[in-house]
N, C-alpha and C positions, 0 to 999 in steps of 0.2 A: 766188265766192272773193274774198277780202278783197286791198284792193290793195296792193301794196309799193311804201313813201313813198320817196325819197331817203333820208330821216333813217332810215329802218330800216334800209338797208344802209350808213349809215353807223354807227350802233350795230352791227352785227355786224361791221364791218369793224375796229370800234376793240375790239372783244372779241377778235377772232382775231390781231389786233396784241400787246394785251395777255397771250393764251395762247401766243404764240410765245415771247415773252418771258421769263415764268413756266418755258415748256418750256426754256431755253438755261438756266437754272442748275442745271436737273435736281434742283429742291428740291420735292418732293410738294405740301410748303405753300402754296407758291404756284399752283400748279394748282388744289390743292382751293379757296384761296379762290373760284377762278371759280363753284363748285357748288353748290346747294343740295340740303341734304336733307329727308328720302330722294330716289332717286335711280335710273336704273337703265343700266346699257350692255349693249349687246347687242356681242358679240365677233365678225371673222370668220368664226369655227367655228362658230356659232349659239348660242351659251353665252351666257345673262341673269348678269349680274353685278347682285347689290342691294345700292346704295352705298344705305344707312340711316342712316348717321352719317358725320361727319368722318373719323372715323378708320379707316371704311369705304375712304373717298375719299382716303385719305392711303395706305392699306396697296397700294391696286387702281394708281394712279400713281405710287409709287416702285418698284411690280416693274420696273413698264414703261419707267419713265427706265432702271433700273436696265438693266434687258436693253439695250435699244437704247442706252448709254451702252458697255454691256459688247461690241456690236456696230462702234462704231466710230463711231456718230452724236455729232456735237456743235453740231449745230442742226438748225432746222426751218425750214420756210419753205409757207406756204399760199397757194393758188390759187383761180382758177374758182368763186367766192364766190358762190351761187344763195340767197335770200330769199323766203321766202313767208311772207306775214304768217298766223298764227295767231290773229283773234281781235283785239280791240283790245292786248291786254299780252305775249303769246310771239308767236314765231318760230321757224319751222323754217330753218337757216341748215345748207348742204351747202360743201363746199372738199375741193378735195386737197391731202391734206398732203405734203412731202417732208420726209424726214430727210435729211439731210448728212452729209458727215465735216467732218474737222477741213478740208481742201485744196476744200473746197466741192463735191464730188462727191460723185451721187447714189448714195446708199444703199439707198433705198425709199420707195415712191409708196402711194397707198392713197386711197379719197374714202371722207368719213366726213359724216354730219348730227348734228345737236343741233339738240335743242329748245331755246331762250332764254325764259325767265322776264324780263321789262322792268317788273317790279313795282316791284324795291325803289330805290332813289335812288343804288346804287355802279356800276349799268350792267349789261347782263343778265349771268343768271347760266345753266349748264346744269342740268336737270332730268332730260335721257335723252338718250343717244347710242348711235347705231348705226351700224357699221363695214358699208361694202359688199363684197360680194362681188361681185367681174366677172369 
């Protein structure tokens, strides 16, 4: 198994900074720039979602801002940051997320992975993400 550097969890750490970020203005755009396409997530419920385009990645993250906006979340906030290098350029990067409300009380927990593409020069991007079920 390949070994995980410092620098790689610090890349992942400055990417789930930056995706918290993205996630508080509840603007799709900014989430999808984290993505490359194609794409795929796996949901909860077992359901493949194929993000094939942007605007794939724009329609799949504005439901979900949307819902969880419409639930009472107005931030996020990630944890328990696990790294396992993929290969010299991806990463499998695992965290739990919390949603918040507005008074900073929790809403909803959930631990979720992505894979990280570390190819291009703006800082990894996601290629697939799957939602655990516990």
């Amino acid at each position: 198994m390949a070994r995980v550097t410092s620098s790689n969890h610090a890349l992942a750490e400055a990417f789930f900074g930056r995706f918290a970020q993205a996630f508080a203005t509840f603007e799709a755009g900014r989430i999808a720039a984290l993505y490359v396409t194609p794409g795929v997530a796996l949901r909860r419920d077992g359901s493949i979602v194929a993000l094939t385009s942007e605007r794939d990645v724009l329609r799949y993250y504005q439901a979900a801002l949307d819902h969880y906006h419409h639930d009472g979340c107005r931030s996020c906030r990630w944890s328990q940051l696990t790294v396992t290098r993929m290969g010299r350029r991806c990463l499998l990067a695992t965290v739990t997320w919390e949603l918040l409300r507005e008074d900073l009380t929790l809403l909803t927990t959930w631990r979720q992975s992505y894979s990280l593409s570390t190819f291009g020069d703006d800082g990894p991007k996601v290629f697939a993400t799957a939602m655990h079920v516990e």
